[in-house]
N, C-alpha and C positions, 0 to 999 in steps of 0.2 A: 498402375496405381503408384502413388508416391509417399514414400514415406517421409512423414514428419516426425521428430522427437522433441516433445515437450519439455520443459525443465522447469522445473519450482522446486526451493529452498527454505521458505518461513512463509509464514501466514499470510502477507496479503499478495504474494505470490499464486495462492492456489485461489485464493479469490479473483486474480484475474484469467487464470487459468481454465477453471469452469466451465464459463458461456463459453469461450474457442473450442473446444475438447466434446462438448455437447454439442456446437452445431456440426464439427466433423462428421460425430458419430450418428448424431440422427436425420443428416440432412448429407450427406458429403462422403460417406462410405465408400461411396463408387469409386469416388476419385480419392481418398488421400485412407495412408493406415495411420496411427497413431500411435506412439510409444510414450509413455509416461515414465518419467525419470524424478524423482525424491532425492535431492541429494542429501539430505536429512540433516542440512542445516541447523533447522529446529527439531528438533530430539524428541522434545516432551511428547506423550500423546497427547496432552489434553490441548496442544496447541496443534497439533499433528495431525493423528489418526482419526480420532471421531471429530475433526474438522474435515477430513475428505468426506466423509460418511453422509456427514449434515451436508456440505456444498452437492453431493451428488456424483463427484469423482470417482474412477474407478482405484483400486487397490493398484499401487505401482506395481508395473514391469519392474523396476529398476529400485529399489533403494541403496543408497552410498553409504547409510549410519556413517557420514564425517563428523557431528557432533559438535563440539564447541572449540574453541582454541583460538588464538590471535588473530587479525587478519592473515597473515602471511601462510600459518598454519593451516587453516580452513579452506585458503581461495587453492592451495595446494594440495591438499588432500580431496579438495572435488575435480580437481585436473586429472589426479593423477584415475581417479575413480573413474572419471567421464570419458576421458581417452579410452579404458577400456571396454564402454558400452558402444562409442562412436564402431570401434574397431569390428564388433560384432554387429551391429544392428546396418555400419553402410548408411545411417540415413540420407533423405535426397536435401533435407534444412533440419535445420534447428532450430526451434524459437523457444525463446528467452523473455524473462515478462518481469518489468521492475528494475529494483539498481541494488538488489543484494552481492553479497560474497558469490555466491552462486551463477549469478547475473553473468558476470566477468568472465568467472573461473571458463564457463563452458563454452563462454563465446570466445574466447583465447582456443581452446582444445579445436572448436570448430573451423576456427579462421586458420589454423596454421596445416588442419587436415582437410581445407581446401571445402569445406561443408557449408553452403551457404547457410547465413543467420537471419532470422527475423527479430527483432526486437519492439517488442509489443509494451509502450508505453517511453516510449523513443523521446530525445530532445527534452526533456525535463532538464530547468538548470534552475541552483541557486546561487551558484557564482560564488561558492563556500568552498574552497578546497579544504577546508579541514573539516569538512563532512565524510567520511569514507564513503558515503550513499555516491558523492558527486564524482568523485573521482573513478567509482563501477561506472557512472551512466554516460561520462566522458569519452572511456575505454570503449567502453561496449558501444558506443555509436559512431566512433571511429572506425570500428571492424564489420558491423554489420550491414549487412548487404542488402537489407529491407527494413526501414525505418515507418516506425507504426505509433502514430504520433493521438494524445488526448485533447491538447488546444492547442490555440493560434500558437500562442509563444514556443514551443515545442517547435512549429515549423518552423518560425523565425529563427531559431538559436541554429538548425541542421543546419540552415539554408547557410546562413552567414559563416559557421565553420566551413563552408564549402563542399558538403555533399550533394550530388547530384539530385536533381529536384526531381527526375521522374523514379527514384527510389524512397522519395518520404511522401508519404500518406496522411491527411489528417481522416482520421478514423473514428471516434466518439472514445466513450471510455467504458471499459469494461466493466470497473467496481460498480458503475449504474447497472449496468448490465444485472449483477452481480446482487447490488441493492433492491432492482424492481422484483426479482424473482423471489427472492426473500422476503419482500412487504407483501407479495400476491400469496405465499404458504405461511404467515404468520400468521398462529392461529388470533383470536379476537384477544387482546389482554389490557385490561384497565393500566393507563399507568399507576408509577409504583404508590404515588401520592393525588392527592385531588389538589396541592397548592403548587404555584411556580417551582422549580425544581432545577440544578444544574450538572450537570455532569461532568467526570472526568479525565482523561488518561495521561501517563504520561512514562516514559523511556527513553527518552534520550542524552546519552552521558552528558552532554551539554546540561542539560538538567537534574538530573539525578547523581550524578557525580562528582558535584559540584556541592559540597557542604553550604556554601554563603549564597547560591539560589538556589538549592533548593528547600533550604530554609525560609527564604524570602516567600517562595512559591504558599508552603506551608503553610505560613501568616495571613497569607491571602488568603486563600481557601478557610482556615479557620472563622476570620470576620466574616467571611461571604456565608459561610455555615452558619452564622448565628441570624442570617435574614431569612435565609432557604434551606431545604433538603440540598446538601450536596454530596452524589455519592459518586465512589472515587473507586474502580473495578482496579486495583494493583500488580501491578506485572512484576513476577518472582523478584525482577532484575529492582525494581524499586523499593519494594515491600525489604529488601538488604540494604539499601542504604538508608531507607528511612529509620530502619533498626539500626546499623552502625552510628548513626549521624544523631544517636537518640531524639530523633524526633516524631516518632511514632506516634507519644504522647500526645504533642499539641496539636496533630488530625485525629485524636481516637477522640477530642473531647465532645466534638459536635460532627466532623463528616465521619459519612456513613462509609467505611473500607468494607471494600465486597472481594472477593476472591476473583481470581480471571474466569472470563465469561465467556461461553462461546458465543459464536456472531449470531446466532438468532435472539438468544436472550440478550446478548449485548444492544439490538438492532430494536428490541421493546423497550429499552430502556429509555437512551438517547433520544427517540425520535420524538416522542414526546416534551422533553426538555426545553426550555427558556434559554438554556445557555450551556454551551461546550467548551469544556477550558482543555486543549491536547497540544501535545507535540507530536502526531503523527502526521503521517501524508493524506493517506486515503480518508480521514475520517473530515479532512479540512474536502474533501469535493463529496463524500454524501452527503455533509452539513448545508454544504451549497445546494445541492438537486431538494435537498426537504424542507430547506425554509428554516434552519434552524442556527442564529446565530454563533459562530463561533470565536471564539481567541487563540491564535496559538502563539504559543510561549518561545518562540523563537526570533533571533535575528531576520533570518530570512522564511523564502518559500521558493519550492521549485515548482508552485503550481498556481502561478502570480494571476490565473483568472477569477480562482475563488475571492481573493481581495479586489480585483477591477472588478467585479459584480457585486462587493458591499457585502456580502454574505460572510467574510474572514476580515479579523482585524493581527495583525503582526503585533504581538507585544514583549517585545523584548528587556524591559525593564521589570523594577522591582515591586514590593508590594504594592504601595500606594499605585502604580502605574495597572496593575494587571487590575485591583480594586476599581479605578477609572474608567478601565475600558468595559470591566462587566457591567459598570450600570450605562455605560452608554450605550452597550450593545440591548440590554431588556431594556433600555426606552426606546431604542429602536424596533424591537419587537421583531416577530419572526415574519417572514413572507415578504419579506420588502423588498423581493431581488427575482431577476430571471433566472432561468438555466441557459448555461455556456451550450452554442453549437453544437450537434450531432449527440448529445445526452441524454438518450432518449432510450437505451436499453437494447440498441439494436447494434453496436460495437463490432460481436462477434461477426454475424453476416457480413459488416463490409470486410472486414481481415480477411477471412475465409477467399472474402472474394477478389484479395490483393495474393492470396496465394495465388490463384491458380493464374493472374498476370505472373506474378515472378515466374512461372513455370513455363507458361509462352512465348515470353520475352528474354528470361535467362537472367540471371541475377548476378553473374561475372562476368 
C-alpha cells in the first residue's frame, strides 16, 4: 500500500482536495493510505473547520496552526512544520493542489527530501510576477514530479518551460468536481430575489489595497446597485479596508454587504445570478461550467479558457470600464457558452488513475 500525504492551506485548497481524498478512500483503499496535512494557513474556523465538515473531509492527521504573517514568515513556518510530519509519516508522494504559501512551502520540504510531488492544478500562468500566486505555481511546477494539469493552456505553458510530456496530464478540474456534488446536495432554495441580481467578491490586494481602485471598484458597484440587487459576501481582509479607506459608506447605501459565507450558501446564492463581479480564480471556472456571466477585476487570468469560451470578461480598468462590461455581459445573457474539455466532474478518477502510473513507471 502507498502512502500518499495530502496538503491544503486555505479554502479553495480543500475544495480541490475533497473529490481526490473521497475517491481514495471510497474506491482506492486497497491501494493508496491517505494522510491529510492543514497547514492551517487559514486559521479562521469559519473559513476552516466547518468548511471541511460541509466538503465531507475527514478531520486532519496533521494541523501546523502557521497562522498568518508575511510571505517569507508563513512559506517558513510550513517548511519548518512539514519537514517534521515528512520525517514521520516516510510518505511514498506528496500532493499539493493550487498556488498558495502552502503549495510551495511543501513541495520545497518534499523535493529536497527526495519525496516525489504531484501537483494537482499544474501549469496555470498569468505571466504576473507580482502576483505571489505566480511565482508558488512557477516553483512548485519546476519541482514537481507529476503535473496534473485543468486545461489546454496549463499543458502548453509545462510543455514549452520544458517538462517532460509524459509527466503532465491534462485531467479536468476538480472545483467541477467539487461544484457538481454540491448542486446534487443543495437542498431546493428560491433565489434571494425574483428580479435580475449580481453578485460579488473580492480579495485581492491588487484591489483592495489600493485606495484609488478600490474606490473606483465602489462607484461601480454603487450605480450597478441602483439598477439591481447587488450583494457583496465581504472577506474580513476587505470589509478593513473598505473601513480604513472610509468607504464603507458609499456601498452600505444600495449593495446589499453579507457576512462570509460558506460554499453552500455562497453556491445558492451566485448561481442564480445575471452577473458576477470577482477577482478570484475558482469562481471565474464555476461561472464558466453554470452559464453564468462573469467579470473579473483584473489585469490578467491564469485560467485564459474561461475568457476563450465568452463566459469571463477581464476588466481591468476603472468605473465607467467595469459599468460597460456589466451591461454587456447581461445583454449577452447567461448560457451562451460551452464547457471547457474534461469538466465534467469526474477530475478525481482520472488523477487517481495518474497515480497509480506514477507508481509503475516511477516518478524519478
Amino acid at each position: 500500500m502507498r502512502k500518499l500525504l495530502f496538503v491544503g492551506g486555505a479554502r479553495p485548497n480543500f475544495m480541490k482536495l475533497a473529490p481526490i481524498m473521497r475517491e481514495v478512500r471510497e474506491r482506492h483503499s486497497h491501494a493508496f493510505h491517505a494522510v491529510f496535512v492543514h497547514t492551517g494557513q487559514h486559521y479562521d474556523d469559519a473559513l476552516s473547520g466547518r468548511f471541511l465538515d460541509h466538503l465531507g473531509l475527514p478531520r486532519p492527521d496533521y494541523n501546523l496552526g502557521v497562522g498568518s504573517g508575511s510571505h517569507a514568515e508563513q512559506t517558513a513556518a510550513v517548511m519548518v512544520g512539514f519537514e517534521q510530519v515528512c520525517r514521520q509519516e516516510q510518505p511514498d508522494m506528496v500532493v499539493v493542489v493550487g498556488d498558495v504559501n502552502s503549495t510551495l512551502a511543501c513541495t520545497l520540504v518534499a523535493a529536497k527530501s527526495q519525496i516525489p510531488v504531484a501537483h494537482v492544478e499544474a501549469g496555470l500562468r498569468s505571466f504576473d510576477r507580482r502576483m505571489p500566486e505566480e511565482v508558488n505555481r512557477v516553483a512548485t511546477d519546476a519541482l514537481a514530479d507529476l503535473c496534473l494539469v485543468t486545461e489546454q493552456s496549463g499543458l502548453d505553458n509545462l510543455l514549452a518551460e520544458g517538462k517532460p510530456r509524459d509527466r503532465v496530464h491534462l485531467v479536468g478540474n476538480l472545483m467541477i468536481d467539487t461544484l457538481v456534488r454540491q448542486l446534487r446536495d443543495l437542498p431546493e432554495t428560491p433565489p434571494p430575489c425574483q428580479k435580475t441580481y449580481a453578485v460579488v467578491t473580492l480579495h485581492r490586494p491588487s484591489n483592495v489595497d489600493n485606495s484609488g481602485r478600490l474606490a473606483a471598484i465602489v462607484a461601480a458597484l454603487d450605480e450597478l446597485a441602483q439598477t439591481m440587487p447587488v450583494y457583496f459576501p465581504v472577506h474580513p481582509r476587505t470589509r478593513a479596508r473598505l473601513a480604513g479607506f472610509g468607504l464603507e459608506d458609499g456601498l452600505a447605501r444600495n449593495v446589499r454587504l453579507l457576512p462570509p459565507l460558506d460554499y453552500a450558501t455562497f453556491l445558492a446564492l451566485w448561481k442564480d445570478a445575471a452577473l458576477v463581479l470577482t477577482d478570484s480564480g475558482g469562481i471565474q471556472e464555476e461561472t464558466t461550467f453554470l452559464g453564468v456571466p462573469c467579470l473579473t477585476l483584473r489585469e490578467n487570468t491564469e485560467r485564459p479558457i474561461t475568457v476563450e469560451m465568452g463566459s469571463n470578461r477581464l476588466v481591468p480598468g476603472g468605473t465607467r470600464d467595469i459599468l460597460n462590461a456589466a451591461h454587456q455581459a447581461l445583454a449577452a445573457g447567461r448560457d451562451a457558452w460551452g464547457r471547457p474539455p474534461l469538466w465534467d466532474g469526474r477530475a478525481a478518477e482520472r488523477i487517481v488513475g495518474h497515480f497509480y502510473g506514477a507508481f509503475l513507471t516511477g516518478t524519478k
